[in-house]
mmCIF file as gemmi writes it, N, C-alpha and C atoms, coordinates in Angstrom:
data_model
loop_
_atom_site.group_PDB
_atom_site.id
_atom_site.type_symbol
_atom_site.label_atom_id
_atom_site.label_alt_id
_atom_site.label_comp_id
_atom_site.label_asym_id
_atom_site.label_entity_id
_atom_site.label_seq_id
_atom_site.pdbx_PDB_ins_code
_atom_site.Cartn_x
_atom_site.Cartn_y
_atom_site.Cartn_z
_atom_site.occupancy
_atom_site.B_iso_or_equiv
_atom_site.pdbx_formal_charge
_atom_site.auth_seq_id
_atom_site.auth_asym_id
_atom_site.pdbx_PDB_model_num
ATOM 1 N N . UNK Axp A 1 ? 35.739 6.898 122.899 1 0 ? 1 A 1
ATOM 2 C CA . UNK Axp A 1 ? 37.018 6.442 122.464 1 0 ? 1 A 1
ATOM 3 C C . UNK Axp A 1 ? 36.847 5.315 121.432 1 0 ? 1 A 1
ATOM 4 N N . UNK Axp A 2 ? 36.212 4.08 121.751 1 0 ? 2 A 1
ATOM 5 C CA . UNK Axp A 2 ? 36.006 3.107 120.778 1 0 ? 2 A 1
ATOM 6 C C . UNK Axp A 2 ? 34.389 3.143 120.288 1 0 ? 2 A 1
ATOM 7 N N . UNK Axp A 3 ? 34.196 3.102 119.388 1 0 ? 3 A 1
ATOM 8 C CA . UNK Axp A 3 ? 32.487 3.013 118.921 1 0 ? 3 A 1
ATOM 9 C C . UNK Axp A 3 ? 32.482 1.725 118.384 1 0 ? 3 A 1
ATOM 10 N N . UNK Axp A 4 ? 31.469 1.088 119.293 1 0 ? 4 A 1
ATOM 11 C CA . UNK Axp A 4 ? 30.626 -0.407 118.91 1 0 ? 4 A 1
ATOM 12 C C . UNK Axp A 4 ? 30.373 -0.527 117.456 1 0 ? 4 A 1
ATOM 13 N N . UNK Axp A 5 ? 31.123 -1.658 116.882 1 0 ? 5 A 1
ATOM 14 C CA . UNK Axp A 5 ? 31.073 -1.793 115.847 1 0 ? 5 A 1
ATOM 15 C C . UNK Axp A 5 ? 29.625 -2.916 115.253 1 0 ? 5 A 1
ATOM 16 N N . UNK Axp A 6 ? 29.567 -3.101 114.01 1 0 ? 6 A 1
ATOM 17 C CA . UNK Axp A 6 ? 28.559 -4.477 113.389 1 0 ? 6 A 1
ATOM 18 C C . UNK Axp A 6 ? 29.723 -5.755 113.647 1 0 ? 6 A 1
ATOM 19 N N . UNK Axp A 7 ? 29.063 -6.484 114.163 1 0 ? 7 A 1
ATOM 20 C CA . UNK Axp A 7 ? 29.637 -7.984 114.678 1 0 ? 7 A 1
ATOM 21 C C . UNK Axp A 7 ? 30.154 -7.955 113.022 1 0 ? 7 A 1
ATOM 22 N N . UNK Axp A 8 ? 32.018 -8.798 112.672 1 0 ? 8 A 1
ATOM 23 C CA . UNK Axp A 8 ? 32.528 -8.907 111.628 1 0 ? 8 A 1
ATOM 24 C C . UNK Axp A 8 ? 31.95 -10.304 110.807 1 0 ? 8 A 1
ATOM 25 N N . UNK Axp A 9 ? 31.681 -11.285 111.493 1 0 ? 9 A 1
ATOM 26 C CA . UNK Axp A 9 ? 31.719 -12.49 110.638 1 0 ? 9 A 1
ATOM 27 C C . UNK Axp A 9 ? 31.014 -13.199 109.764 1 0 ? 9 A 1
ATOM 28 N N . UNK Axp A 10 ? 29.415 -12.314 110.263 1 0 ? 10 A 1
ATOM 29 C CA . UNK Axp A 10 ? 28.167 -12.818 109.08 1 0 ? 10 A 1
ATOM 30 C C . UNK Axp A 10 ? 27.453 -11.422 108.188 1 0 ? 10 A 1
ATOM 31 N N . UNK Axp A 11 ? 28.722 -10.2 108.496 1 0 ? 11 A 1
ATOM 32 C CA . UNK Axp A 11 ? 28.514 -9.02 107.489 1 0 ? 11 A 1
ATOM 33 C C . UNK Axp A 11 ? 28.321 -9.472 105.985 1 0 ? 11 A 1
ATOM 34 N N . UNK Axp A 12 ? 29.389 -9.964 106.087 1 0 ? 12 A 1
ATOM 35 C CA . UNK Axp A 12 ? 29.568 -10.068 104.235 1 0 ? 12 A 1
ATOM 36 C C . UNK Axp A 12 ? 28.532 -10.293 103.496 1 0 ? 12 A 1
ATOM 37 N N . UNK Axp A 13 ? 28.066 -11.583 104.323 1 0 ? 13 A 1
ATOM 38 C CA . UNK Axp A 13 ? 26.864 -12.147 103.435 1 0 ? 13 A 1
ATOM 39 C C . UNK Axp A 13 ? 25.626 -11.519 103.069 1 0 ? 13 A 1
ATOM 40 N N . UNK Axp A 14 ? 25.288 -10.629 104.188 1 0 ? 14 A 1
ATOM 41 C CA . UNK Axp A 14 ? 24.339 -9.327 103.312 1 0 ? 14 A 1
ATOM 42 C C . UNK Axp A 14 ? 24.431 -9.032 101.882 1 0 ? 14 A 1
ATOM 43 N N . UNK Axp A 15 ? 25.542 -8.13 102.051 1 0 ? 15 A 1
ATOM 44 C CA . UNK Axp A 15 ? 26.034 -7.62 100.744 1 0 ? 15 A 1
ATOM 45 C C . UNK Axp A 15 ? 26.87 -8.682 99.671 1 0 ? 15 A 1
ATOM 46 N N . UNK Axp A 16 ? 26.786 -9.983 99.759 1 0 ? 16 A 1
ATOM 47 C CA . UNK Axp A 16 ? 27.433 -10.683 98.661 1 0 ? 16 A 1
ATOM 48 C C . UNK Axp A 16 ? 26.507 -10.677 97.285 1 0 ? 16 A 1
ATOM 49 N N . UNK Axp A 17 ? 25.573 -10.826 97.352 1 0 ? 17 A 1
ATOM 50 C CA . UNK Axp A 17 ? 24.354 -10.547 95.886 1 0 ? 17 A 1
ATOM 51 C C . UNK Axp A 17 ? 25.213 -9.403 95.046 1 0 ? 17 A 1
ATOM 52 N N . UNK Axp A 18 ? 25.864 -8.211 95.498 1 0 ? 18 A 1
ATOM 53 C CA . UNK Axp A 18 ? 25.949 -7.441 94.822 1 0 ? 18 A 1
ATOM 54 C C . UNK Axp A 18 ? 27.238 -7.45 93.924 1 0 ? 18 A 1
ATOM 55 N N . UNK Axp A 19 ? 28.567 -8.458 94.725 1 0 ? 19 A 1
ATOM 56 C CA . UNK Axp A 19 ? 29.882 -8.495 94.03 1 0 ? 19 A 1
ATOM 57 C C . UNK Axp A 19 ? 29.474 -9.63 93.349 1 0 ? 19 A 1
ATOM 58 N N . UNK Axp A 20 ? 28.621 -10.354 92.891 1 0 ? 20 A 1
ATOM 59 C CA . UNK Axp A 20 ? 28.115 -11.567 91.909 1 0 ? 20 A 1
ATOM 60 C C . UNK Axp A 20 ? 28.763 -11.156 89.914 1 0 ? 20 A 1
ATOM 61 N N . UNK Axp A 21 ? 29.418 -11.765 89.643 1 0 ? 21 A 1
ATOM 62 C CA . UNK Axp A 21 ? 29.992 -10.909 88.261 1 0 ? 21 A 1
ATOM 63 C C . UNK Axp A 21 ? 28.753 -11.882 87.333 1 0 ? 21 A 1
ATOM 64 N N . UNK Axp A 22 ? 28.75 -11.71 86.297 1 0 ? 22 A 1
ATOM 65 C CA . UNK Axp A 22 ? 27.885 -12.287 85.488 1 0 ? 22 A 1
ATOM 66 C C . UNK Axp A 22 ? 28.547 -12.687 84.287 1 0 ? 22 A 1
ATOM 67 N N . UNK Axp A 23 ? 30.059 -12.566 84.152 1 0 ? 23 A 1
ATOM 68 C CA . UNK Axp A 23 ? 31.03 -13.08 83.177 1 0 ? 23 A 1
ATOM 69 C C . UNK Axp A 23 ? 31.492 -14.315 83.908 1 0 ? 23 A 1
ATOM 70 N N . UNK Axp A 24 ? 31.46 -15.251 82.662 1 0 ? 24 A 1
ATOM 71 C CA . UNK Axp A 24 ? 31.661 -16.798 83.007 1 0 ? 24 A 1
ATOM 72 C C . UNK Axp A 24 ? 33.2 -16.848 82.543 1 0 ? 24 A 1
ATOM 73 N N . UNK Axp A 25 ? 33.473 -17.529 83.369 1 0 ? 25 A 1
ATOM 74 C CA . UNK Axp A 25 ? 34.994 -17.803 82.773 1 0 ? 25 A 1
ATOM 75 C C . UNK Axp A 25 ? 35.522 -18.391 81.614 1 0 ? 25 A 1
ATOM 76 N N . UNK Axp A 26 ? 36.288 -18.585 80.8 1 0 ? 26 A 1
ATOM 77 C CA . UNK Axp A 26 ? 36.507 -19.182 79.444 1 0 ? 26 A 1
ATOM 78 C C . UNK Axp A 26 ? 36.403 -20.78 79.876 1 0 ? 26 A 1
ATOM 79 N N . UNK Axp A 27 ? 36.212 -21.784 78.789 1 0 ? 27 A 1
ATOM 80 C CA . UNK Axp A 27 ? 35.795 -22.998 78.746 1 0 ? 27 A 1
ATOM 81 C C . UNK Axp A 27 ? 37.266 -23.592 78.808 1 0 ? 27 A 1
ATOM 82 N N . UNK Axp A 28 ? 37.431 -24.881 79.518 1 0 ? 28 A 1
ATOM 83 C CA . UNK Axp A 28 ? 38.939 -25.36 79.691 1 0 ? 28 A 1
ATOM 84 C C . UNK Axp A 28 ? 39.036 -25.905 78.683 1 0 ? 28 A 1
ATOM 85 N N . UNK Axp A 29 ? 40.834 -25.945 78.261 1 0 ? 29 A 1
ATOM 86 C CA . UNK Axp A 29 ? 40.731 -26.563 77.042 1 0 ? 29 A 1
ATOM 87 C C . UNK Axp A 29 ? 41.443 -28.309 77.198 1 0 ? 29 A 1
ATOM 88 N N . UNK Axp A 30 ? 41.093 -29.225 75.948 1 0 ? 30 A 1
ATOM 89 C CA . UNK Axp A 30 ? 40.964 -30.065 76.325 1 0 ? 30 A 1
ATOM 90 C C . UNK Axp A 30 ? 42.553 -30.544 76.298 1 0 ? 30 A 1
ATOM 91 N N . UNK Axp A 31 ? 42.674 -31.504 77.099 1 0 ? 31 A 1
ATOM 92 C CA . UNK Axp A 31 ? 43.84 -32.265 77.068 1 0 ? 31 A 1
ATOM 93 C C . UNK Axp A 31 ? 44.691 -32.955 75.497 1 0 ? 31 A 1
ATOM 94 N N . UNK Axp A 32 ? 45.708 -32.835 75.347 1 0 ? 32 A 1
ATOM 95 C CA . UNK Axp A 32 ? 45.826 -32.931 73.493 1 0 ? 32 A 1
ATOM 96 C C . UNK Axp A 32 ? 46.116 -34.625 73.613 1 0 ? 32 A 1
ATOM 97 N N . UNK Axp A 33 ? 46.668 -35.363 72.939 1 0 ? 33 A 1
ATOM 98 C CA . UNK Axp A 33 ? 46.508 -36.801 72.982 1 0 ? 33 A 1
ATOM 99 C C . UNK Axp A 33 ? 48.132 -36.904 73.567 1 0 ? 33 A 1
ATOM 100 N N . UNK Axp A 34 ? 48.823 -36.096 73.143 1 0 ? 34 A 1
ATOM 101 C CA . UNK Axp A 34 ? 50.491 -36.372 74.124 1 0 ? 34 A 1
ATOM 102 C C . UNK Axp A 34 ? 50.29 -36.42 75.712 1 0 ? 34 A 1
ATOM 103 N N . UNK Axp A 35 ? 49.843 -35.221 75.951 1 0 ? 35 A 1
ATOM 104 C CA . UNK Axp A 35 ? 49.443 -35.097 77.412 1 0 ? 35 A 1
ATOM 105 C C . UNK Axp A 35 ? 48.83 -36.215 78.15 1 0 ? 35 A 1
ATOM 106 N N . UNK Axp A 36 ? 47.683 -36.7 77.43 1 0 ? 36 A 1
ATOM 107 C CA . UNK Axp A 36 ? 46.679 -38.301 77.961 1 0 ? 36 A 1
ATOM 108 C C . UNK Axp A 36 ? 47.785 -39.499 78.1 1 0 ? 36 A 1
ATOM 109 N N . UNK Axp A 37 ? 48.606 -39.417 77.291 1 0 ? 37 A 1
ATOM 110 C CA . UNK Axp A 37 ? 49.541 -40.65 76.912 1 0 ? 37 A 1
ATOM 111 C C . UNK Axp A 37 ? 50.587 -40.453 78.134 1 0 ? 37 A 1
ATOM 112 N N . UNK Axp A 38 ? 50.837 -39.245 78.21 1 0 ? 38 A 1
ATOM 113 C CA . UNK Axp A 38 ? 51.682 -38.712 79.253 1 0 ? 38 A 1
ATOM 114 C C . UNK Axp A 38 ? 51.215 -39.491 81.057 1 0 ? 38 A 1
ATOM 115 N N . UNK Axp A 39 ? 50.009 -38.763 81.222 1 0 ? 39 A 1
ATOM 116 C CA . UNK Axp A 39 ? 49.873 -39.022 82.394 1 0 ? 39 A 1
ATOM 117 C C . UNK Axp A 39 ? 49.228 -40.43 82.466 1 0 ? 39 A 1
ATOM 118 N N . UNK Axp A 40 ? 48.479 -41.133 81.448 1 0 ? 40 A 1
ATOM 119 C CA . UNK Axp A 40 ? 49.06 -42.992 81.561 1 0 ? 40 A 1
ATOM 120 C C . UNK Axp A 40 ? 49.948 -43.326 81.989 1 0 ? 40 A 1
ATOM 121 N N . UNK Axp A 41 ? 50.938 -42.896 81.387 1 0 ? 41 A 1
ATOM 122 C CA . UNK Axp A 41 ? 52.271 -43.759 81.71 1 0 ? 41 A 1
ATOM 123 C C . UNK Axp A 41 ? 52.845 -43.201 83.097 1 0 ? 41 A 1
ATOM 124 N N . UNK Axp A 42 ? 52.677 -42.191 83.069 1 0 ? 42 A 1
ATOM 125 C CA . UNK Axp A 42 ? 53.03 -41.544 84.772 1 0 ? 42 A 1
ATOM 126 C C . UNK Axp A 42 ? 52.055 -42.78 86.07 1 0 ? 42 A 1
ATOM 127 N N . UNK Axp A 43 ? 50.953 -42.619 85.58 1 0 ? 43 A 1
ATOM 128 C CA . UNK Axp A 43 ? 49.985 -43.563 86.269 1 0 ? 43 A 1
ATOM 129 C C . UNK Axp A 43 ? 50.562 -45.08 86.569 1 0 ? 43 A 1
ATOM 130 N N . UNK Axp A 44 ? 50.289 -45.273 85.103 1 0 ? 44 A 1
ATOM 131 C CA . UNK Axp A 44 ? 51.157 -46.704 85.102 1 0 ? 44 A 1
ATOM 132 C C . UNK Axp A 44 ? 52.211 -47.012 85.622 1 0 ? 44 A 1
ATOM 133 N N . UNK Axp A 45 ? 53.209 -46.072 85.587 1 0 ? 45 A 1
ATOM 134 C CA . UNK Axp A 45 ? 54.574 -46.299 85.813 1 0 ? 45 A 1
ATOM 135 C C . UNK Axp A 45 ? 54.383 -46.577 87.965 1 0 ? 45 A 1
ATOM 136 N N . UNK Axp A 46 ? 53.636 -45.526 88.416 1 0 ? 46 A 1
ATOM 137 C CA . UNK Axp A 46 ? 53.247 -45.664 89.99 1 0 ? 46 A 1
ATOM 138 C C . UNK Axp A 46 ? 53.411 -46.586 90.338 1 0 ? 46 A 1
ATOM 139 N N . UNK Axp A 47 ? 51.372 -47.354 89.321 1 0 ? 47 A 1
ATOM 140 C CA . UNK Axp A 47 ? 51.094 -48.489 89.919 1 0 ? 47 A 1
ATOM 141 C C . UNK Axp A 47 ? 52.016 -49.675 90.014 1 0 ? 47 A 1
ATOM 142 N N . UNK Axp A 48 ? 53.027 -49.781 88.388 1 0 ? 48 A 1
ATOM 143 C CA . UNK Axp A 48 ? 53.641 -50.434 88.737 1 0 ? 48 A 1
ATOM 144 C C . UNK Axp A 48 ? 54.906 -50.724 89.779 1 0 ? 48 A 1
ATOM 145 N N . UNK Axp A 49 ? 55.327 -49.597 90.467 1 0 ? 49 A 1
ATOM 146 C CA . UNK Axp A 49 ? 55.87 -49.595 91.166 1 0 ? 49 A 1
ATOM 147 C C . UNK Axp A 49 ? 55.546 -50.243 92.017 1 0 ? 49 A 1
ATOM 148 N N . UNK Axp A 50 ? 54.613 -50.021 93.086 1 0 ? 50 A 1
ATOM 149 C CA . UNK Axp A 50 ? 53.704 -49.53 94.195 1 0 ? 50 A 1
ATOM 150 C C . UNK Axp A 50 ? 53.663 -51.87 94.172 1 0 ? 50 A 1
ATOM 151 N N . UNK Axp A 51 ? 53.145 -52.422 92.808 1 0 ? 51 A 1
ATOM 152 C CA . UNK Axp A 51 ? 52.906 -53.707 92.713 1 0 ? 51 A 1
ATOM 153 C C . UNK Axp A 51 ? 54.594 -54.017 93.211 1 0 ? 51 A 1
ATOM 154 N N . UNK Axp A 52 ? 55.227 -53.691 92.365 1 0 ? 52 A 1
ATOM 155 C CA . UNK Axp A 52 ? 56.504 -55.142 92.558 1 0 ? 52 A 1
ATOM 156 C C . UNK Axp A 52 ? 57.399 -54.106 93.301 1 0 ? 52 A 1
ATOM 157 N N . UNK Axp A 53 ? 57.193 -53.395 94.31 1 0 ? 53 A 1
ATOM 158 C CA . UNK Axp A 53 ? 57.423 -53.095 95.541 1 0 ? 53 A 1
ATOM 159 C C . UNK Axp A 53 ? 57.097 -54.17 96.592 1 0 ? 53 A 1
ATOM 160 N N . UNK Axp A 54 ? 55.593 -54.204 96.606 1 0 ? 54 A 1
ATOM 161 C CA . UNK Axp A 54 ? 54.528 -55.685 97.147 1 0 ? 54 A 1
ATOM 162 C C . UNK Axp A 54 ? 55.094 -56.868 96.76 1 0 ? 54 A 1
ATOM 163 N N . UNK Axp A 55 ? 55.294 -57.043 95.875 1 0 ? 55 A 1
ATOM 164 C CA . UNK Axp A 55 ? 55.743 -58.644 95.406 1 0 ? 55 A 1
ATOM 165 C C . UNK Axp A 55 ? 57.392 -58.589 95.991 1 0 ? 55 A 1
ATOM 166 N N . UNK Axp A 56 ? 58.082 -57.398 95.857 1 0 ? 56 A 1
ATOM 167 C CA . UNK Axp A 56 ? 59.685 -58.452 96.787 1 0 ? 56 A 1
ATOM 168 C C . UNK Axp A 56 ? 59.64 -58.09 97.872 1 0 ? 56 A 1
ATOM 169 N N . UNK Axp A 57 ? 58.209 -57.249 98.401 1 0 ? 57 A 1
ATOM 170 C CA . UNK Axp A 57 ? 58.427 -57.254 100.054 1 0 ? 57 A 1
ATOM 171 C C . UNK Axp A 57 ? 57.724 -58.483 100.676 1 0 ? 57 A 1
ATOM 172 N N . UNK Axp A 58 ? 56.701 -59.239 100.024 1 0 ? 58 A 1
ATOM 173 C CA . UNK Axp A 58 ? 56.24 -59.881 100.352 1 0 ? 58 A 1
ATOM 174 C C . UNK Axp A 58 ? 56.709 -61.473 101.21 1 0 ? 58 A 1
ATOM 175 N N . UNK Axp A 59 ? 58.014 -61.646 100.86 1 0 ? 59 A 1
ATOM 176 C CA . UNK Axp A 59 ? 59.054 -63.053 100.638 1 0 ? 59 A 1
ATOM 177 C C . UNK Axp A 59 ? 59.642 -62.327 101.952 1 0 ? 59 A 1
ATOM 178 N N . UNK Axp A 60 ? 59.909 -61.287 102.109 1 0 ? 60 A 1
ATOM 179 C CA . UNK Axp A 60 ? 60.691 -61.143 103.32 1 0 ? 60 A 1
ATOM 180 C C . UNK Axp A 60 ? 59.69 -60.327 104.795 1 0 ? 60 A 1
ATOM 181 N N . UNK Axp A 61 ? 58.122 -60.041 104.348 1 0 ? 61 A 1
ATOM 182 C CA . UNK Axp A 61 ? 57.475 -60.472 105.504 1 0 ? 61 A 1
ATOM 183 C C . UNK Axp A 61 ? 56.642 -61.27 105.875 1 0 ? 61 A 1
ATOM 184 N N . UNK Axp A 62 ? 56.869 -62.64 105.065 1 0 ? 62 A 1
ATOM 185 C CA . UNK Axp A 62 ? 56.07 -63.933 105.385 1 0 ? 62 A 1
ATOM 186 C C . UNK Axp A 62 ? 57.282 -64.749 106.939 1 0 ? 62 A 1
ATOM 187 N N . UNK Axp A 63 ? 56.47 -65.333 107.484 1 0 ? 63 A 1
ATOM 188 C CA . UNK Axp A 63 ? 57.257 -65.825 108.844 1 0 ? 63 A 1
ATOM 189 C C . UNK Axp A 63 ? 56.926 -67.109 108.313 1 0 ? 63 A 1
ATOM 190 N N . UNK Axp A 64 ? 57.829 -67.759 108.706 1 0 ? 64 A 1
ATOM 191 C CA . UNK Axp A 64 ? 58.37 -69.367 108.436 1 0 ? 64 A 1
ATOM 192 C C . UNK Axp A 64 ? 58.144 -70.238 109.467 1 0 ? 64 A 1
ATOM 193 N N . UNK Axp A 65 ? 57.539 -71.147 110.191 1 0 ? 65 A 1
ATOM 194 C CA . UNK Axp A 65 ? 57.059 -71.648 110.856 1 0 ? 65 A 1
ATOM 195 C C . UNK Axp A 65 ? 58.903 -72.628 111.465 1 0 ? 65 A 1
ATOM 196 N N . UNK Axp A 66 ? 59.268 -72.998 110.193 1 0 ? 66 A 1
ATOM 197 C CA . UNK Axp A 66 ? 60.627 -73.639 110.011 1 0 ? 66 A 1
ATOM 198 C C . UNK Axp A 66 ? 61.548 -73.301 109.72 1 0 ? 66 A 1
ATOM 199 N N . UNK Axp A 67 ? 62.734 -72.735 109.65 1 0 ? 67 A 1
ATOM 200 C CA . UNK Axp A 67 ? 63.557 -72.302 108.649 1 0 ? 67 A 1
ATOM 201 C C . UNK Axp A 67 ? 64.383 -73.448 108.058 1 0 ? 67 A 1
ATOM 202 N N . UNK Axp A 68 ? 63.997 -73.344 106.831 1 0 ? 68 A 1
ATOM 203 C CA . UNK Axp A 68 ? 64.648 -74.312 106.381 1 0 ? 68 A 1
ATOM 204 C C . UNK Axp A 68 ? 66.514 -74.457 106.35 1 0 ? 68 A 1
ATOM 205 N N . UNK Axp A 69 ? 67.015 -72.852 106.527 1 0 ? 69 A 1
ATOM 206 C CA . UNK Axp A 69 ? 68.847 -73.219 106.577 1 0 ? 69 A 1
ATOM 207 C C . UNK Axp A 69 ? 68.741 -72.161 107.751 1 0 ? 69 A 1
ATOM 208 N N . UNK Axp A 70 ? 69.618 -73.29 108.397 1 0 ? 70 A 1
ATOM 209 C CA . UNK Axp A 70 ? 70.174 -72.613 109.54 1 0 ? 70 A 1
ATOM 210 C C . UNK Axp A 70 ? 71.495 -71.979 109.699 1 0 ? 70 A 1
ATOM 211 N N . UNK Axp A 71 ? 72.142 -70.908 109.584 1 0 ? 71 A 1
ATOM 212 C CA . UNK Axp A 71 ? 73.756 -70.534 109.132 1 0 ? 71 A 1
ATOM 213 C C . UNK Axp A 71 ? 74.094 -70.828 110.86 1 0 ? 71 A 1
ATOM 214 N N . UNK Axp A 72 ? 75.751 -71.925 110.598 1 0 ? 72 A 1
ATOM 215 C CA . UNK Axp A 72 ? 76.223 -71.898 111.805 1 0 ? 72 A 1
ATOM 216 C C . UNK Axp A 72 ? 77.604 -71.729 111.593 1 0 ? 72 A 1
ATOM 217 N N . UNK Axp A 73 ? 78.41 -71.049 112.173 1 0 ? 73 A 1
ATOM 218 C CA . UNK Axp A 73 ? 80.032 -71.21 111.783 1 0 ? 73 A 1
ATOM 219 C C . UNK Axp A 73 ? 80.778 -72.319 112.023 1 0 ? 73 A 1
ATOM 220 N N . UNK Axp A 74 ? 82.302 -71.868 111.694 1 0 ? 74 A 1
ATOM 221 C CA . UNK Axp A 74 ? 82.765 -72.933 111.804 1 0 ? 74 A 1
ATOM 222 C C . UNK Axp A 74 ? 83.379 -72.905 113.172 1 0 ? 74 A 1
ATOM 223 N N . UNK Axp A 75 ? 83.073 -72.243 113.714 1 0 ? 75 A 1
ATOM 224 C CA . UNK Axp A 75 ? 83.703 -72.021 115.34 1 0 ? 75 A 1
ATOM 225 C C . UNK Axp A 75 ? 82.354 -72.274 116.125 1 0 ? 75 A 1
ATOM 226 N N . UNK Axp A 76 ? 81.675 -72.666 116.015 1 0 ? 76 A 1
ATOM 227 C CA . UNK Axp A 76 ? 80.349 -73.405 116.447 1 0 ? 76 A 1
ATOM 228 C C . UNK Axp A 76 ? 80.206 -74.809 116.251 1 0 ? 76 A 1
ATOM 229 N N . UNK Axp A 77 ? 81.409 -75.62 115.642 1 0 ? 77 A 1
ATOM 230 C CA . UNK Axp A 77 ? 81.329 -76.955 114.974 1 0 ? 77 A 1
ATOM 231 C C . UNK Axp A 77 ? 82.552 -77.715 116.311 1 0 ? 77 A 1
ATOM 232 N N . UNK Axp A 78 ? 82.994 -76.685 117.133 1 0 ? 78 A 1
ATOM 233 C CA . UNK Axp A 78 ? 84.126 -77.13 117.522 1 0 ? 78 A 1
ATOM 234 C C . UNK Axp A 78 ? 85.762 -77.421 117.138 1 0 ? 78 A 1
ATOM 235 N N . UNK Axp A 79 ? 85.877 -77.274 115.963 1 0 ? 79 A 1
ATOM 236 C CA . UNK Axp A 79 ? 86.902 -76.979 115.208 1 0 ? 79 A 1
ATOM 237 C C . UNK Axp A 79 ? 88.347 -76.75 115.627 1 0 ? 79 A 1
């Protein structure tokens, strides 16, 4: 009913020598000077984000030992 097969998972590699093509693929072409300028500024534009993201988060997760203003109402004054 079923006939014992060749174990599937290290077949291939026998026979891989033979699907080997010997045509190289074409050479990439190069990036033109818009494109370079392009992804600078994409770059740039990140990092600068990513920085003065850091710089106004920074002020609001420093802890204050003191606070210098304390908000109190005016229904806290006795009034």
């Amino acid at each position: 009913m079923f006939r014992r097969r060749e174990p599937v998972p290290f077949a291939f590699i026998a026979e891989a020598d033979k699907f080997r093509s010997n045509v190289t693929p074409p050479p990439r072409q190069r990036a033109s000077a818009g494109e370079l300028a392009g992804r600078w500024l994409i770059g740039l534009t990140v990092v600068a984000g990513l920085v003065g993201s850091l710089l106004l988060g920074l002020p609001a997760l420093s802890v204050d030992a003191s606070p210098a203003h304390t908000q109190q109402s005016d229904a806290s004054q006795g009034r």
